[in-house]
PAVOVEX-650270 format. One record per residue (C-alpha): residue number from 0; residue in three letters; x, y, z. Coordinates in nm, 3 decimals, padded with zeros to 5 digits. Layout:
N
<site resi="NUM" resn="ALA" x="X" y="Y" z="Z"/>
...
END
This chain:
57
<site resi="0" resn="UNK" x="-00.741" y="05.093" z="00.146"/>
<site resi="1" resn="UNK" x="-00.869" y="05.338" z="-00.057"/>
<site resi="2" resn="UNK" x="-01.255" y="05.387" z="-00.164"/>
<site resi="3" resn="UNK" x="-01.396" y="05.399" z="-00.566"/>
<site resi="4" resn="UNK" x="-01.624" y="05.661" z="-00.409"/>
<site resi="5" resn="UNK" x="-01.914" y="05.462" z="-00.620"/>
<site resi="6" resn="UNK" x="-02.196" y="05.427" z="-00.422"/>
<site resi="7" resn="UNK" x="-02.482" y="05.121" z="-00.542"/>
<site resi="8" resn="UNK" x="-02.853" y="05.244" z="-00.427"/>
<site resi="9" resn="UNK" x="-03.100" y="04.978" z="-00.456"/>
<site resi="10" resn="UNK" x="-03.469" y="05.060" z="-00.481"/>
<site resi="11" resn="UNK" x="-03.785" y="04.895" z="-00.553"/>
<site resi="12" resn="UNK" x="-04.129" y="05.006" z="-00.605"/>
<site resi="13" resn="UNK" x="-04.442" y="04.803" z="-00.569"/>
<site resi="14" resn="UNK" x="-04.742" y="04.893" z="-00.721"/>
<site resi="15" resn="UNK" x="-05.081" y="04.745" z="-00.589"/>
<site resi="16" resn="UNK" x="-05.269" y="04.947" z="-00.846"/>
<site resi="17" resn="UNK" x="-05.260" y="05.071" z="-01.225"/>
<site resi="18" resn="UNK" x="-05.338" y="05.426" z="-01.160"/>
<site resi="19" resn="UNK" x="-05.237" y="05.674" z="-00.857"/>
<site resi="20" resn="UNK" x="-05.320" y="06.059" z="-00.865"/>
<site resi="21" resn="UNK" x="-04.981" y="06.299" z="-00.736"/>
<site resi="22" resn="UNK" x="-05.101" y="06.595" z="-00.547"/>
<site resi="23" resn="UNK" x="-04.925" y="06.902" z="-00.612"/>
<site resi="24" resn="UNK" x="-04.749" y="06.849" z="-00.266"/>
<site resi="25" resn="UNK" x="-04.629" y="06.532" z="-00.400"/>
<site resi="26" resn="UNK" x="-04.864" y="06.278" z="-00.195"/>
<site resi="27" resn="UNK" x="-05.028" y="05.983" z="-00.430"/>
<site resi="28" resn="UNK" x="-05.413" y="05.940" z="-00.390"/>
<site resi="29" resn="UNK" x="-05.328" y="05.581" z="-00.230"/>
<site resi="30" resn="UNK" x="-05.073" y="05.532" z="-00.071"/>
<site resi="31" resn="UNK" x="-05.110" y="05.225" z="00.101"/>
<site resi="32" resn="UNK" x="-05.151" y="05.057" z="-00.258"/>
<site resi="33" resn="UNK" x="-04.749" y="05.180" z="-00.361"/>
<site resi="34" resn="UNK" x="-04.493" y="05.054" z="-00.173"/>
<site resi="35" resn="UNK" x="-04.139" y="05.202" z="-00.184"/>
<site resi="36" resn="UNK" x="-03.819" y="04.990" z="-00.065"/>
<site resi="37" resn="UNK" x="-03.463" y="05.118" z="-00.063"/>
<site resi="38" resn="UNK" x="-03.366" y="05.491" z="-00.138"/>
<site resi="39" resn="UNK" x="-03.653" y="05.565" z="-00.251"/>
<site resi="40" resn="UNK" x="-03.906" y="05.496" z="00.040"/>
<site resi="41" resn="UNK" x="-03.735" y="05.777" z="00.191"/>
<site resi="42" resn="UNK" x="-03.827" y="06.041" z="-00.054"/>
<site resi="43" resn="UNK" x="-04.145" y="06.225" z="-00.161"/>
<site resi="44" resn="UNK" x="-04.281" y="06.069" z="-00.493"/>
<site resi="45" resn="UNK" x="-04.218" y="06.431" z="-00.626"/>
<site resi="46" resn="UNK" x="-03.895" y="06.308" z="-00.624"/>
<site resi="47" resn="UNK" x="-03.882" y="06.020" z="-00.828"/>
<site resi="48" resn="UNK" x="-04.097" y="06.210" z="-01.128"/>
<site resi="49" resn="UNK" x="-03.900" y="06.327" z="-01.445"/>
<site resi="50" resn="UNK" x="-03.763" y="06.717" z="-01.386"/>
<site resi="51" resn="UNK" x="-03.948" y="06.824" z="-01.694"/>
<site resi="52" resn="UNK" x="-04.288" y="06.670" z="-01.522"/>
<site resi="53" resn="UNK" x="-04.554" y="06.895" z="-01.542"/>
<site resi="54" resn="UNK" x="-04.870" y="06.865" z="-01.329"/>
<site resi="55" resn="UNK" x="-05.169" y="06.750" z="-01.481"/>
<site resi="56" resn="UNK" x="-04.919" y="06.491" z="-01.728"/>
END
């Protein structure tokens, strides 16, 4: 049997609050008040911002 080689990542993000700062490291201010499921609990936030993010947006 051969493979498609398409791979389906589900991820969900749950946000507890409005507002979160993003260090420059790429840690939120409060992180107990975002949770992550799926691919992308196992990245940094940096991660998951736009590439043309600039800090301080």
């Amino acid at each position: 049997m051969k493979s498609s080689g398409a791979v389906t990542q589900t991820s969900f993000v749950h946000p507890e609050a409005m507002q979160f700062e993003i260090f420059p490291e790429g840690n939120i201010s409060e992180p107990d008040l975002l949770i992550l499921e799926g691919d992308f609990s196992r990245q940094n936030i940096s991660k998951m911002l736009p590439l043309d993010y600039q800090f301080g947006n």
